[in-house]
C-alpha positions as CSV (number, residue, x, y, z in Angstrom):
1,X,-8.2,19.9,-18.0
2,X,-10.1,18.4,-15.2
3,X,-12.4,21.1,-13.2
4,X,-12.9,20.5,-9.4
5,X,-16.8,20.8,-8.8
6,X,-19.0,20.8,-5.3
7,X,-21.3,18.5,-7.5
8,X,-18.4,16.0,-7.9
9,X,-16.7,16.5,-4.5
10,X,-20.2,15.5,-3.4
11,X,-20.6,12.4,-5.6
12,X,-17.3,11.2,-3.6
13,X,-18.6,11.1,-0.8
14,X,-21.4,9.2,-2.1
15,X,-20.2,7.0,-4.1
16,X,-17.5,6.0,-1.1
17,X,-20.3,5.1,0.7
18,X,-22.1,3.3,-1.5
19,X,-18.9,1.3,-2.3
20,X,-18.5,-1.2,-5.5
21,X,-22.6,-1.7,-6.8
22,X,-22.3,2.0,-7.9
23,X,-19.5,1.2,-10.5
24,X,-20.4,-0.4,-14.4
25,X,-18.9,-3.5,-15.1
26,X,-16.6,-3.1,-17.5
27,X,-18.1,-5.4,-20.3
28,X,-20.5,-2.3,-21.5
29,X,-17.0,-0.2,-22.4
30,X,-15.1,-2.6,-24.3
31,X,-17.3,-1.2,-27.8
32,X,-16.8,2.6,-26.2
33,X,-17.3,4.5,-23.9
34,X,-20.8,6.9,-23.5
35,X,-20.8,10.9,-24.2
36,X,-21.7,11.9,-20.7
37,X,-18.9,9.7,-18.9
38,X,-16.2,11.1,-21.2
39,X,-17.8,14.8,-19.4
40,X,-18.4,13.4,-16.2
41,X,-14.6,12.1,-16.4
42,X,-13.2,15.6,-17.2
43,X,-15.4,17.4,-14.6
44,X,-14.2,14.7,-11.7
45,X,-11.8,15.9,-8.8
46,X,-8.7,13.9,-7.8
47,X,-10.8,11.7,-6.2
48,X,-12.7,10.5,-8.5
49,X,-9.9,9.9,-10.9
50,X,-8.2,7.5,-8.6
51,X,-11.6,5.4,-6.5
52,X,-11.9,2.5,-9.0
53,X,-15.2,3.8,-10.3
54,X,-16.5,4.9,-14.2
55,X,-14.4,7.8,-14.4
56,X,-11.7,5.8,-13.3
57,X,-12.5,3.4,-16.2
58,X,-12.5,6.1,-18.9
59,X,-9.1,7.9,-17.7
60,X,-7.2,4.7,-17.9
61,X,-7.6,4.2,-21.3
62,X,-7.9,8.1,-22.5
63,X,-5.3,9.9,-20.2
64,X,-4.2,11.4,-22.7
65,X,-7.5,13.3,-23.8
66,X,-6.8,14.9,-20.3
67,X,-3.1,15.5,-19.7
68,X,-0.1,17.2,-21.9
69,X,1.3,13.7,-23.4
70,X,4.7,13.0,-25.5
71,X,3.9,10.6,-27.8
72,X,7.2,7.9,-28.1
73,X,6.4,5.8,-31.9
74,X,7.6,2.1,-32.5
75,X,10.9,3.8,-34.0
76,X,11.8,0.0,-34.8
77,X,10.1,-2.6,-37.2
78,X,7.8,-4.5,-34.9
79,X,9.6,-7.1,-33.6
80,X,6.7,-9.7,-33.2
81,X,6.5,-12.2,-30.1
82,X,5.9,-16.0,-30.7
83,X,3.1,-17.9,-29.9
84,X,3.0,-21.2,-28.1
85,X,-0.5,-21.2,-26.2
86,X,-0.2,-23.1,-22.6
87,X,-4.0,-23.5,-21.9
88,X,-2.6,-25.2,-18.4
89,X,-1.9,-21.5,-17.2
90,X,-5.5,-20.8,-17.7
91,X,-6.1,-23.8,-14.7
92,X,-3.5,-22.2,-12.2
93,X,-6.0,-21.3,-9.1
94,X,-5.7,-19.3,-6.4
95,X,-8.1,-18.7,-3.5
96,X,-9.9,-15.2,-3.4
97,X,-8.8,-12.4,-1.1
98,X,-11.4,-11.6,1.8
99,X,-12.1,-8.4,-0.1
100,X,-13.4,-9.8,-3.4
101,X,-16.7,-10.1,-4.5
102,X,-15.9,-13.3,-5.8
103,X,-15.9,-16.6,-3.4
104,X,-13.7,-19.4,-3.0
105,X,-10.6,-20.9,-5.1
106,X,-10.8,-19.6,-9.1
107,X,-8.7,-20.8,-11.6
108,X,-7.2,-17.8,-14.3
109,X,-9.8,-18.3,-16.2
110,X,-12.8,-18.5,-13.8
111,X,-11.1,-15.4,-12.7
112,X,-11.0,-13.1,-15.8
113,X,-14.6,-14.8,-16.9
114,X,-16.0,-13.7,-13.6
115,X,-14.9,-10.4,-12.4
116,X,-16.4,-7.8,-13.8
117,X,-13.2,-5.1,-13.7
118,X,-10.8,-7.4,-15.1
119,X,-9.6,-6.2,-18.5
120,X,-6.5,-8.1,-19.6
121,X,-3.7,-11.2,-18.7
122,X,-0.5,-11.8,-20.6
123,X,1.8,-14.8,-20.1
124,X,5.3,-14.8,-22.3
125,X,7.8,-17.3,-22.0
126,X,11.0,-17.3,-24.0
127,X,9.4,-14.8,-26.1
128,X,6.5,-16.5,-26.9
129,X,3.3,-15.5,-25.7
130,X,2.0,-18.6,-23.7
131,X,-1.7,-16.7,-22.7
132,X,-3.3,-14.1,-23.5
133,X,-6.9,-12.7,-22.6
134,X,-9.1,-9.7,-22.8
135,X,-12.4,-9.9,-21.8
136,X,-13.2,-6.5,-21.0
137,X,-10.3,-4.4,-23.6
138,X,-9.5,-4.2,-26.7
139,X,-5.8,-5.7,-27.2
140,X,-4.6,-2.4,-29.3
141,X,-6.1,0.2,-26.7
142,X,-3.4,1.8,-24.8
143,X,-4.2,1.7,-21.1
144,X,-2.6,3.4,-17.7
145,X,0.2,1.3,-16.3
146,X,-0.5,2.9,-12.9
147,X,2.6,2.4,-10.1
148,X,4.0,-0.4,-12.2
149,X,5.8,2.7,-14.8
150,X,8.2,3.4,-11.5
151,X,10.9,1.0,-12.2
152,X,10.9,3.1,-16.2
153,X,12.6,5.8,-13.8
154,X,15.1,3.9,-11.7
155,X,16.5,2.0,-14.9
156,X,17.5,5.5,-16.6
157,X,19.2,5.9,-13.2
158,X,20.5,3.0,-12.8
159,X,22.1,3.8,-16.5
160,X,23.5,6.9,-15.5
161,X,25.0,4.8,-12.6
162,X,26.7,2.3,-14.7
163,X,28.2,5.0,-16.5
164,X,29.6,7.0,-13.7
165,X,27.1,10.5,-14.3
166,X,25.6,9.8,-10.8
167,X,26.8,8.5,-7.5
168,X,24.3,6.5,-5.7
169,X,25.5,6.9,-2.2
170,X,26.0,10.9,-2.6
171,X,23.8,12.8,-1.7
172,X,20.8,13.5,-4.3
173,X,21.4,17.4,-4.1
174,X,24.7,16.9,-5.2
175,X,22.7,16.9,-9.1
176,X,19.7,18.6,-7.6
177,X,21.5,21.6,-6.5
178,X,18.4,23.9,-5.7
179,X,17.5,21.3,-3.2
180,X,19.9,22.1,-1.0
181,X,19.0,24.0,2.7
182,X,15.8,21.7,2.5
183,X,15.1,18.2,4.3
184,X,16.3,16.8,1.1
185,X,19.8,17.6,2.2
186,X,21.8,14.1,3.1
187,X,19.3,12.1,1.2
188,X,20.8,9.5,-1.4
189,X,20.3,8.5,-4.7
190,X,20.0,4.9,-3.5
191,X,18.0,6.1,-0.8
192,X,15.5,7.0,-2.9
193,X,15.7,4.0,-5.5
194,X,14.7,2.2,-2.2
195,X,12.0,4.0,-0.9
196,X,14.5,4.6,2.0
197,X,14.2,8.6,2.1
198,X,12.8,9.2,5.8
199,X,11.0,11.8,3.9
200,X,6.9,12.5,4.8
201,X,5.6,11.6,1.6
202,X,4.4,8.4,2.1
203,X,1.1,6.7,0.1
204,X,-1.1,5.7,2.1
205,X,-4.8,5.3,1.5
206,X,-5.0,8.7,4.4
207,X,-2.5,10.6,3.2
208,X,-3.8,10.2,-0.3
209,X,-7.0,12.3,0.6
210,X,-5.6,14.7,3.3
211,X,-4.7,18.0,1.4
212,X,-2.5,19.4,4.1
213,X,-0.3,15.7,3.2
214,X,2.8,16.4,0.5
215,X,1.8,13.1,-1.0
216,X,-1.6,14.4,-1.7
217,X,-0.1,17.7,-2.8
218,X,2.3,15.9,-5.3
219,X,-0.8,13.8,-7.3
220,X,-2.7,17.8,-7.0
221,X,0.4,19.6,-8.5
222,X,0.4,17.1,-11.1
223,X,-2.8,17.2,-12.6
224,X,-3.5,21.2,-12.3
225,X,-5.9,20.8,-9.3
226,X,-5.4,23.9,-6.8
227,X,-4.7,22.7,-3.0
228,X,-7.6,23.7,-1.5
229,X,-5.6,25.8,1.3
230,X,-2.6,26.7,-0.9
231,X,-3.8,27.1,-4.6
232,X,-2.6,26.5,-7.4
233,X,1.1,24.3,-6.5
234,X,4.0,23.2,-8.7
235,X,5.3,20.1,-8.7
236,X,9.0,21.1,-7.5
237,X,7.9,23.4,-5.2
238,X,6.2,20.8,-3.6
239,X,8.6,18.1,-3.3
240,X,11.1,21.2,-2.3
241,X,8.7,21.5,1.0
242,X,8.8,17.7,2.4
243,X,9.6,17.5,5.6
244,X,11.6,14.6,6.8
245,X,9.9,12.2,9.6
246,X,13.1,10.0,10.1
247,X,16.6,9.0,9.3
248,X,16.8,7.4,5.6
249,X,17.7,3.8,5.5
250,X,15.3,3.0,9.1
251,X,12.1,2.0,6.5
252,X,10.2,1.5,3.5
253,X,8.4,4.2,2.4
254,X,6.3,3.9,-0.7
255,X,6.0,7.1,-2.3
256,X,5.0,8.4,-6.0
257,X,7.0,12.1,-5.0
258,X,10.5,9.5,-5.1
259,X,10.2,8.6,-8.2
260,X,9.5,11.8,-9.3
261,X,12.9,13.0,-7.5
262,X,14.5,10.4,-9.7
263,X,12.8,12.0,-13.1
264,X,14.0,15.4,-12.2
265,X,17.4,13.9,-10.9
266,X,17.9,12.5,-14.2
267,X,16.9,15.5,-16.4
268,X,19.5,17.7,-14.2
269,X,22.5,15.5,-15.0
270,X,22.1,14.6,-18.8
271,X,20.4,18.4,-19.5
272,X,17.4,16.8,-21.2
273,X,14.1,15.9,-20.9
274,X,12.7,12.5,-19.5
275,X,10.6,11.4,-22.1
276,X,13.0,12.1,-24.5
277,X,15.9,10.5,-22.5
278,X,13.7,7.3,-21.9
279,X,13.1,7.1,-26.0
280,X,16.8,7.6,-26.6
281,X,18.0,4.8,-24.3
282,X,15.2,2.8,-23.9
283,X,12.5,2.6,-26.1
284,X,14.0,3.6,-29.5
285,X,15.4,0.0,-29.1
286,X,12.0,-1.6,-28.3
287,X,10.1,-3.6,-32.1
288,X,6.9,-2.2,-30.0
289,X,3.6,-2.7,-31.5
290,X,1.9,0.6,-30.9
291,X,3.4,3.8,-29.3
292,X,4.0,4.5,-26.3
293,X,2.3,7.6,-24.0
294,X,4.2,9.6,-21.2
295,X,1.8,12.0,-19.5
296,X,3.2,15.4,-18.2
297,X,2.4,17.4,-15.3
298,X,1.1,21.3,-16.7
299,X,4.4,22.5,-16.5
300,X,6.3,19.4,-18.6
301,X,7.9,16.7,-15.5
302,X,6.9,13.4,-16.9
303,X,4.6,11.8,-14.5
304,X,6.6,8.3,-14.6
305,X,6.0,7.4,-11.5
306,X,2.4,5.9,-12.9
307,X,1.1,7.9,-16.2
308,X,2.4,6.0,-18.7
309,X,0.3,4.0,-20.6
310,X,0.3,1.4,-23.8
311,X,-1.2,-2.0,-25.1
312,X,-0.8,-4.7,-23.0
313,X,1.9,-6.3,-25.1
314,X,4.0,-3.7,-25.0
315,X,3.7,-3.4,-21.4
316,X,5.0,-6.8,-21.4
317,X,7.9,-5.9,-23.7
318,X,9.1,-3.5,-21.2
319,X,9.4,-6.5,-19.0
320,X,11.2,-8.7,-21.4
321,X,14.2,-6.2,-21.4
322,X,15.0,-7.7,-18.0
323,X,15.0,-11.2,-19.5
324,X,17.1,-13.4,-21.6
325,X,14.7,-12.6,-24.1
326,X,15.7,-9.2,-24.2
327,X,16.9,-9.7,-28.1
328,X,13.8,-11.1,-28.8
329,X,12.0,-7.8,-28.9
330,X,14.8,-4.9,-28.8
331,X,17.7,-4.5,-31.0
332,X,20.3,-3.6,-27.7
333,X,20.5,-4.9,-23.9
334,X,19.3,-1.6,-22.6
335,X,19.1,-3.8,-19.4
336,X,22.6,-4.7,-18.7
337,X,24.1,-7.5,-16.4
338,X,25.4,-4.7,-14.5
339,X,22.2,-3.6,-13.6
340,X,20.4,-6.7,-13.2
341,X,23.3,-7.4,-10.8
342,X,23.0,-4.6,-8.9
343,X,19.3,-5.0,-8.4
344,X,19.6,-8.3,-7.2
345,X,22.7,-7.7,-4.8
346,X,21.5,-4.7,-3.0
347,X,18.4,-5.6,-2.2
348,X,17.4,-4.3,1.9
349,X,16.3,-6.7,4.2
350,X,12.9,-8.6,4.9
351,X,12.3,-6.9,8.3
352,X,13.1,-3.3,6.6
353,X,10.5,-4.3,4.2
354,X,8.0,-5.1,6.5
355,X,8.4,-2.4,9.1
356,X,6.2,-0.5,6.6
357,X,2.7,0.4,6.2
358,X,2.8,-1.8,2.6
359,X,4.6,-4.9,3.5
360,X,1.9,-6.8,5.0
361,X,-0.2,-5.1,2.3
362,X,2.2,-6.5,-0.5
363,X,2.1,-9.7,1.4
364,X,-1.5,-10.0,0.7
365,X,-1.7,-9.6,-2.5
366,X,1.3,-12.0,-3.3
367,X,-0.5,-14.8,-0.8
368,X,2.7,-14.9,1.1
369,X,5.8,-13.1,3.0
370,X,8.4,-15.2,1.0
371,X,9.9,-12.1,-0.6
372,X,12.9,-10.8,0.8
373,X,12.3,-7.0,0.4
374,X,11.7,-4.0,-2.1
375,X,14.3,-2.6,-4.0
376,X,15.0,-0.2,-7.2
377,X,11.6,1.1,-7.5
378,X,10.4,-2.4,-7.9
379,X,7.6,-3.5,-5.1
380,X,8.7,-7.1,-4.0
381,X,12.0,-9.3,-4.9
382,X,12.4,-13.3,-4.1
383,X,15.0,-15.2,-3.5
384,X,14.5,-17.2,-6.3
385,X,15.5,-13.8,-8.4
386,X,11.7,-12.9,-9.7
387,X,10.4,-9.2,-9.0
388,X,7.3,-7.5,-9.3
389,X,5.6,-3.9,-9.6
390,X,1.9,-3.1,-8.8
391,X,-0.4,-0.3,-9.5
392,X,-3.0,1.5,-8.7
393,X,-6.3,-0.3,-9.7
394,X,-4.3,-3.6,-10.0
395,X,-2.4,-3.2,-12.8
396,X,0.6,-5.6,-12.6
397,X,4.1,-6.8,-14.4
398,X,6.2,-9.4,-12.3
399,X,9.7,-10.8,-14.5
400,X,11.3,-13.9,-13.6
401,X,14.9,-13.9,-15.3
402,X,15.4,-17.6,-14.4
403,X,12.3,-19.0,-15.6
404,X,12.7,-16.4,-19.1
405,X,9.0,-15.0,-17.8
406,X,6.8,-11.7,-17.9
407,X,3.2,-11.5,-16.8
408,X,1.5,-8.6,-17.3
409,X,-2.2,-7.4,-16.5
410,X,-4.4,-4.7,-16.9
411,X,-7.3,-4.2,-14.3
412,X,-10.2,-1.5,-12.8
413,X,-10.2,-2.3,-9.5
414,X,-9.7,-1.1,-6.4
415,X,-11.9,-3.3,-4.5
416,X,-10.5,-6.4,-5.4
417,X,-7.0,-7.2,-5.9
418,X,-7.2,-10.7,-6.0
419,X,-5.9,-10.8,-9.4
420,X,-2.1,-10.2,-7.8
421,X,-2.3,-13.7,-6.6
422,X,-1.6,-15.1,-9.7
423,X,1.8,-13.7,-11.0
424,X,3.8,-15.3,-8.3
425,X,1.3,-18.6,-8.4
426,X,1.8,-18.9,-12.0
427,X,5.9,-18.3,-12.0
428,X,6.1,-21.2,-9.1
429,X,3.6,-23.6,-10.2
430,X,6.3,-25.8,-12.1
431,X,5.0,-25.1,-15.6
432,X,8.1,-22.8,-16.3
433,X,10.8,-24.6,-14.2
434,X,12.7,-26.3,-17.1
């Protein structure tokens, strides 16, 4: 387990203000990583884990060397996707964001040549993969999927839902029962598959770093690291102690402790464990190539809302259940019509969206406010029926049911997120419209 240090609480302050130069591009790892990062990984704080920087770099790919992991296997044959190489995707450009290192308008492959904390890019199209890099990882190496591992949690829900266990519009401690006298008390299962709670939890890149902030607390709980004025937390206890700042439903409010409401929710009503409930419905039906790793908190939650990690094709898999290519690569629709129908209908409203701290922050990254709102755990939905989820680091998977499409990518970078851009150029740049 990670140890909190003054020598590495100090290096975070450094290293913040010595910004990007500090950090090794990512070319020098792809063979293995050195001896003394592996150490200087396990002997970093909170902060450390989560800048961007070397450490950062090493825990994404070896999170499980750190943190109590369930291992799910390929319980199928390896159901293998096609391969029909588009080099034309490789030429789709898109003009750098004003935080990149990089200047100007890079096509794909500029892109992924040039940055130094790009790792991986996947393409697939009617289950075949279409393009496919790694310039900085090895294709098998399992690697964090970050933020975009919260929609794993809302489709279990949204399972339950389609099968009458839960309720969406009672309230959450209905199931939760132990919640009730707290904040938590009128606060909806939908609510919370929305990002809708009222609750003061929210991500942001303060509350992140403040420890007297439940969000903070949450990620601290989680990995074992004592609050530095209240010890030594659990995770429940935590989210038990969220205060609410305003009435659910006003705004979105992005928030990792949701979708750990959603984990718990789900282990209450079906009396079992996440990760085993997620291999039972989901993945068990999933011809993966490699396995797949859900990292728990010290006391057993599965941290889904982000620590879950495998190869970049698989990644993509999980994306391809929401496609028409579902049966290329899992032996059941595990995501039903239903479902995809529900996703689609109750999606809030563009102004809710953007009343928040992230909407013009998602808006960035996609080069564009055309998205009509959030919804389901997923960040961003379109009127055209394509959705996407980002991560921390910019890791990325955006599914476009019309167009049969999942892009997936793995990054290190916290600096630069320029590599967003691309999913939503790619899906509307007419390659993939017939």
């Amino acid at each position: 387990m990670f140890r909190r240090t003054l020598a590495s609480s100090l290096f975070v302050v450094a290293a913040s203000a010595a910004g990007a130069e500090e950090r090794t591009p990512l070319d020098a790892f792809v063979a293995g990583f050195p001896m003394e990062l592996e150490k200087e990984t396990r002997d970093a704080d909170y902060n450390e884990l989560f800048r961007g920087g070397d450490p950062s770099a090493y825990f994404n790919v070896h999170a499980s060397e750190f943190m109590n992991t369930t291992i799910l296997p390929s319980r199928q044959p390896v159901m293998p996707l096609g391969s029909r190489p588009m080099p034309e995707v490789g030429e789709v450009a898109v003009e750098m964001l004003d935080e990149s290192s990089l200047e100007g308008t890079l096509s794909l492959d500029q892109f992924l040549e040039k940055s130094d904390y790009a790792q991986a890019f996947i393409v697939i199209q009617g289950g075949d993969i279409v393009y496919e890099k790694y310039p900085r990882l090895r294709p098998e190496d399992a690697h964090l999927w970050m933020s975009s591992a919260k929609p794993t949690a809302s489709l279990i829900i949204d399972q339950l839902i389609s099968e009458g266990k839960i309720d969406e519009n009672a309230p959450v401690t209905d199931y939760i029962t132990d919640f009730k006298g707290t904040d938590w008390d009128g606060i909806t299962t939908r609510d919370i598959m929305d990002m809708a709670t009222g609750m003061d939890l929210v991500d942001t890149s303060e509350s992140r770093f403040d420890p007297n902030n439940v969000a903070r607390r949450v990620y601290e709980a989680e990995f074992g690291f004592p609050n530095e004025t209240r010890g030594q937390e659990l995770l429940t206890d935590v989210l038990k102690s969220t205060p609410r700042k305003e009435e659910p439903g006003l705004s979105f409010g992005y928030a990792s402790g949701l979708t750990q409401m959603l984990v718990i929710l789900a282990e209450r009503v079906e009396g079992e464990r996440w990760p085993q409930m997620f291999d039972r419905r989901v993945w068990s039906k999933v011809g993966a190539e490699g396995a797949l790793q859900i990292h728990l908190t010290p006391d057993g939650i599965a941290a889904a809302h982000g620590l879950v990690s495998s190869n970049l094709r698989d990644f993509a898999r999980f994306g391809m259940l929401y496609t028409p290519s579902w049966n290329k690569i899992a032996t059941e629709q595990v995501v039903t019509d239903e479902i995809l129908e529900r996703m689609h209908s109750e999606v809030r409203s563009h102004e809710f969206m953007m009343s928040s701290f992230h909407g013009p922050a998602f808006t960035e990254y996609m080069g564009g406010d055309d998205f009509v709102s959030n919804g389901r755990q997923w960040d961003l939905f379109w009127p055209d029926g394509d959705f996407w989820k980002g991560g921390l680091m910019t890791q990325g998977l955006y599914v476009s049911p019309s167009r049969d499409l999942v892009i997936a990518y793995y990054n290190v970078n916290n600096d630069d997120h320029s590599a967003h851009l691309y999913a939503r150029a790619i899906a509307t740049s007419g390659l993939f419209d017939n």
